[in-house]
PAKOLTOR-560100 format. One record per residue (C-alpha): residue in one letter; x, y, z. Coordinates in pm, 1 decimal. Layout:
// PAKOLTOR-560100
PT   residuo          u          v          w
PT         A          X          Y          Z
...
// end
This chain:
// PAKOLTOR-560100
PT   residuo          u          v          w
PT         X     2446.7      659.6      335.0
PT         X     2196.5      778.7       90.2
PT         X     1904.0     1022.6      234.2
PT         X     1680.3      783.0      119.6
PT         X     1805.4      492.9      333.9
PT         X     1833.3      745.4      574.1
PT         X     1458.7      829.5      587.3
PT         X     1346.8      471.7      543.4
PT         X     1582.8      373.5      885.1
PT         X     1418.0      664.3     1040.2
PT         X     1071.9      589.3      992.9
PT         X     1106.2      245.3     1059.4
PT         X     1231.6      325.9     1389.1
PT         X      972.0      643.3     1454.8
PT         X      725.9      337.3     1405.5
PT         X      865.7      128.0     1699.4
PT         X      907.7      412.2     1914.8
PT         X      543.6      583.8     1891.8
PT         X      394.7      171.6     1851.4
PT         X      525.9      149.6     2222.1
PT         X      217.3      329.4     2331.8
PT         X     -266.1      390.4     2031.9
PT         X     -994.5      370.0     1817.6
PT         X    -1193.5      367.4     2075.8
PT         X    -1412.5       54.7     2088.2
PT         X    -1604.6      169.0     1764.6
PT         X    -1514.9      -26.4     1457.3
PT         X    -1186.8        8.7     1313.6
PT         X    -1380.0      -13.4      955.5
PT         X    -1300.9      327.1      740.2
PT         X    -1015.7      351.3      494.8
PT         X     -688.6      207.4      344.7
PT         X     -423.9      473.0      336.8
PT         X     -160.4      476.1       38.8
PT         X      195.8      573.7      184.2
PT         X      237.9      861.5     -104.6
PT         X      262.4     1267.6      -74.3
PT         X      160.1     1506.6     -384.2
PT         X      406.5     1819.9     -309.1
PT         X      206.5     2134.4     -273.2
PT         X     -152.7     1940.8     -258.6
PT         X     -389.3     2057.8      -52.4
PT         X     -763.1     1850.8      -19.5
PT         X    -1120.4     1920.1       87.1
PT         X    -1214.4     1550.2      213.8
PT         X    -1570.6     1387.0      311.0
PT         X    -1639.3     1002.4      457.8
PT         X    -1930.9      852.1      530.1
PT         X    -1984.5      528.2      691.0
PT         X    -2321.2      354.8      836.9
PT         X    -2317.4       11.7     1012.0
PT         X    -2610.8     -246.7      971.0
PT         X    -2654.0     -482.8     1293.1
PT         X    -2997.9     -641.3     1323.0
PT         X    -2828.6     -857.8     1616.3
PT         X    -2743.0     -523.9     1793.6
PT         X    -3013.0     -301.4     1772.5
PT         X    -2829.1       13.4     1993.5
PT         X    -2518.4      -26.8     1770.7
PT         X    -2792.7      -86.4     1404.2
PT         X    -2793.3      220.3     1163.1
PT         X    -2494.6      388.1     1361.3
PT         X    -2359.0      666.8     1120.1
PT         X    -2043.6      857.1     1135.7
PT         X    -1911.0     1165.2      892.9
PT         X    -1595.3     1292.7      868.4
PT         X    -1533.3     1637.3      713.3
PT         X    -1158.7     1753.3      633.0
PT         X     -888.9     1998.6      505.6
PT         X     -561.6     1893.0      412.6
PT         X     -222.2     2040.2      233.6
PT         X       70.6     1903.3      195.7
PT         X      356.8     2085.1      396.9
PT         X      661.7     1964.3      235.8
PT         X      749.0     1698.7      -37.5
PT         X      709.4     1410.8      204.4
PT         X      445.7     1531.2      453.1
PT         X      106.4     1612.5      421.4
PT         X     -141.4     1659.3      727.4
PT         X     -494.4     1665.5      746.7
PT         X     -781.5     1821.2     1081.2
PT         X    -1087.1     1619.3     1116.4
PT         X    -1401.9     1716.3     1250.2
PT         X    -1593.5     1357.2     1297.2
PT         X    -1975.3     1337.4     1343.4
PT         X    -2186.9     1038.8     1486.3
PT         X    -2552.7      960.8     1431.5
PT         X    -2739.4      652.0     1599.4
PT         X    -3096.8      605.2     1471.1
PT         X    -3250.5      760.5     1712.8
PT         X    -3044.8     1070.2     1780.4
PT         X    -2927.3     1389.7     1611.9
PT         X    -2572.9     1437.3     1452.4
PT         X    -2337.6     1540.1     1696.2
PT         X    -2015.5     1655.4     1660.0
PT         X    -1803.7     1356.9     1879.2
PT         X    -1435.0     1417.7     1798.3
PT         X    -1152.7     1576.1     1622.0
PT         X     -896.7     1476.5     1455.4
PT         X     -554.3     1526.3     1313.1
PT         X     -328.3     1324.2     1139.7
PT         X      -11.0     1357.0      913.5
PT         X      148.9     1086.7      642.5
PT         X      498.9     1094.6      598.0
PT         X      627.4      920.9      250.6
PT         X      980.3      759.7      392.9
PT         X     1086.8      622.2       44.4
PT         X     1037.7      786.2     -344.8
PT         X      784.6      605.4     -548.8
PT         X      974.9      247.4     -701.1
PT         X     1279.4      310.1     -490.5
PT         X     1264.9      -32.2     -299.4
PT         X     1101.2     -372.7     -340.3
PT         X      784.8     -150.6     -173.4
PT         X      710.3      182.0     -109.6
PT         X      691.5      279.0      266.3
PT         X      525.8      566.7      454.7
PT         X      404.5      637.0      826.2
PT         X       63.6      740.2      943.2
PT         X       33.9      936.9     1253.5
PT         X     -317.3     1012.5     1444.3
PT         X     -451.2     1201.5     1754.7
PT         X     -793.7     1203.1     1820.8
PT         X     -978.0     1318.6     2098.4
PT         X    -1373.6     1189.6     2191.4
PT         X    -1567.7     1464.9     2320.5
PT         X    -1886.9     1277.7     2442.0
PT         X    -1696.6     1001.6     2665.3
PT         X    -1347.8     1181.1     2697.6
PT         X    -1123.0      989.6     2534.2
PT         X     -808.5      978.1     2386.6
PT         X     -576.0      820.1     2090.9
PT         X     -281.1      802.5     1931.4
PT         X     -193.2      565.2     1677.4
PT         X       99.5      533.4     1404.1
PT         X       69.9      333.4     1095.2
PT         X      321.9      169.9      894.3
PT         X      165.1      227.6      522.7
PT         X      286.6      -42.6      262.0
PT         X      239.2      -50.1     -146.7
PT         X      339.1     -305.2     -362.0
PT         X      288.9     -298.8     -749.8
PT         X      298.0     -589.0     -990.1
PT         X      164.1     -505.4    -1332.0
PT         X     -186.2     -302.4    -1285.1
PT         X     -211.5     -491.5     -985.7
PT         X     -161.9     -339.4     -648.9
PT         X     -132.4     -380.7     -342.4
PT         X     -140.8     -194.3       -5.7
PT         X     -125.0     -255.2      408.3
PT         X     -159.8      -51.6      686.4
PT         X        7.5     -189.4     1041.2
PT         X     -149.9      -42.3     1329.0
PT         X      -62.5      -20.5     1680.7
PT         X     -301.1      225.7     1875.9
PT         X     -313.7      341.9     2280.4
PT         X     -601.7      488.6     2408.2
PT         X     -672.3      667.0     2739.3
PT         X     -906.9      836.9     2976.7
PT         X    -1062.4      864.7     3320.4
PT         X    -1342.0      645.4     3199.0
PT         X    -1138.5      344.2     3052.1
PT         X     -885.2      103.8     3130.7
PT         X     -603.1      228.7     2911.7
PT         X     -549.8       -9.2     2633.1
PT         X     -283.1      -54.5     2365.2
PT         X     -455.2     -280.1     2049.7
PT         X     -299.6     -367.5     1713.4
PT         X     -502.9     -343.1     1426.4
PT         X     -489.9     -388.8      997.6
PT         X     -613.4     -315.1      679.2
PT         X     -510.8     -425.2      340.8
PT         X     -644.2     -341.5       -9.3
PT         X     -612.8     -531.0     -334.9
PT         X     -711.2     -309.3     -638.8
PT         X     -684.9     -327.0     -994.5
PT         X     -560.7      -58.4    -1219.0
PT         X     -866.8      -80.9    -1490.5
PT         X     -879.8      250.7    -1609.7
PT         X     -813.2      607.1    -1405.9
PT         X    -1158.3      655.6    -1325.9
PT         X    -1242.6      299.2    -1236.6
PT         X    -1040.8       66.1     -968.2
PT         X    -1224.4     -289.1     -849.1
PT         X    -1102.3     -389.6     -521.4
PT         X    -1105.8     -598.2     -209.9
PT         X    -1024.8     -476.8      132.3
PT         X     -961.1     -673.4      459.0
PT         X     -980.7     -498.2      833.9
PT         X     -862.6     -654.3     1136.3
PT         X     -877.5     -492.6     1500.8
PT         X     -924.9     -624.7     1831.5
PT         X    -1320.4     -463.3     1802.9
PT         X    -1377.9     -580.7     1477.1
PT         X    -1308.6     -799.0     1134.2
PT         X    -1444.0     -751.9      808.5
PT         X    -1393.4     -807.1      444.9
PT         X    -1580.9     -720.2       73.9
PT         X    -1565.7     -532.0     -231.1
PT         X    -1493.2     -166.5     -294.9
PT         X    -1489.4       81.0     -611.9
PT         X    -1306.3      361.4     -636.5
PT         X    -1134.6      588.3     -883.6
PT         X     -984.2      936.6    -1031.3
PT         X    -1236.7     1217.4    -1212.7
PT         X    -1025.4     1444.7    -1370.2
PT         X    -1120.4     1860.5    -1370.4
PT         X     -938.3     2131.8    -1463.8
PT         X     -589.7     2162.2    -1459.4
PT         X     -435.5     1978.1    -1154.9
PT         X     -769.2     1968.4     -976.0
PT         X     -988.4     1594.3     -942.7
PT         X    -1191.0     1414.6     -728.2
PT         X    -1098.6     1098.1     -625.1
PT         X    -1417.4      860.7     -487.4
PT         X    -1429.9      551.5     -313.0
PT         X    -1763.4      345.8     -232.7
PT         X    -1771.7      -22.1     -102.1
PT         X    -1948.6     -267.4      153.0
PT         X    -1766.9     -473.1      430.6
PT         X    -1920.0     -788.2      592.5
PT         X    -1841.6     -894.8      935.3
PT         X    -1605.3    -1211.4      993.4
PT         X    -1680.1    -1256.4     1320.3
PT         X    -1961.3    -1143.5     1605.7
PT         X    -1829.7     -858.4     1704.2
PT         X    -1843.6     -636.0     1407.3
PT         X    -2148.3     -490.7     1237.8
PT         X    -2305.9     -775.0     1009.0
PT         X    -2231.9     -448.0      707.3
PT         X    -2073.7     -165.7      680.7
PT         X    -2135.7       95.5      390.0
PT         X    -1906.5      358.6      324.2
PT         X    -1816.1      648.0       72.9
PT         X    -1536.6      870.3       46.6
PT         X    -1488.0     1193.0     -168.9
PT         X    -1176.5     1375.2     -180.9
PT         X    -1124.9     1757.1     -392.7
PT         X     -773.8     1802.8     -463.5
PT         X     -628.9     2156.0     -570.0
// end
């Protein structure tokens, strides 16, 4: 058996095995993760999200920041620390968790039908004490300069002030390859706390040698009750 099969068997079982357990009740809202490692990469990354709820006035002009370093440790895995930041209207930023996370690419670019990969998070929630773990199972599809990408969540969550929970959760992305520095897209997100859909932007600027920014900026609108009636969001990501 080829190593390649070999990874793809192992991840698909890693995925089963750490899905047995894995966001807090915030929205699940944020990013769509592409299932592909850059060997010896390494990334300064900033998000930025704010929700607009004029049904929900405690939950209306809720912020949150993220602010990360990242490298790639081998050809197939790169991991990344969070520090996340939250901001309701009427408070000061605080810091409210940290984060880590690591990708692992199971197959090689146009091996297979689709490319695979695994996501793996722990966070922990400093101002209520919780905490998660979730694994991902990161899927790309090409056809022509379309593309298209899912990420299948299962997530546990813990702590002396919850009922420990174990949710499922999605998001998928549809982009278009228009230029390098220009994608149109549509993403879709799908949790038990929330469920939105609308257009995002995002592309490559290229700098010096192998270093570039890659940006993403979009809106989400809420499919149901639940979720913030909009979400904004931006994304910039330095990578040396």
């Amino acid at each position: 058996m080829s190593s390649s099969k070999k990874r793809l068997i192992l991840g698909l079982l890693l995925f089963i095995l750490f899905n047995s357990f894995c966001f807090a009740d915030n929205s699940f809202i944020d990013k769509v993760y592409h299932p592909y490692v850059q060997p010896h990469e390494r990334e300064f990354e900033f998000r930025w999200g704010i929700e607009k709820d004029n049904e929900n006035i405690r939950q209306d002009n809720t912020q949150q920041y993220r602010l990360a370093y990242g490298q790639s440790l081998s050809e197939n895995w790169f991991t990344e620390l969070y520090l996340v930041g939250s901001k309701k209207s009427s408070h000061n930023l605080t810091l409210s968790a940290l984060e880590v996370e690591s990708l692992w690419q199971i197959t090689e670019q146009g091996e297979y039908y689709a490319d695979l990969g695994m996501l793996l998070e722990f966070e922990y929630e400093r101002d209520i004490h919780i905490k998660e773990v979730s694994s991902a199972l990161l899927i790309e599809k090409e056809w022509g300069r379309w593309v298209g990408t899912a990420n299948l969540y299962l997530i546990y969550e813990w702590g002396s002030q919850i009922d420990n929970e174990l949710e499922t959760a999605m998001a998928v992305q549809t982009r278009y390859r228009w230029s390098r520095s220009l994608e149109p897209a549509i993403e879709f997100y799908s949790s038990d706390t929330s469920e939105g859909l609308g257009p995002v932007l995002l592309g490559d600027i290229k700098l010096s040698g192998k270093k570039k920014i890659h940006w993403e900026a979009g809106v989400i609108w809420a499919l149901d009750n639940k979720t913030p009636d909009k979400t904004l969001k931006l994304s910039l990501e330095f990578e040396f």
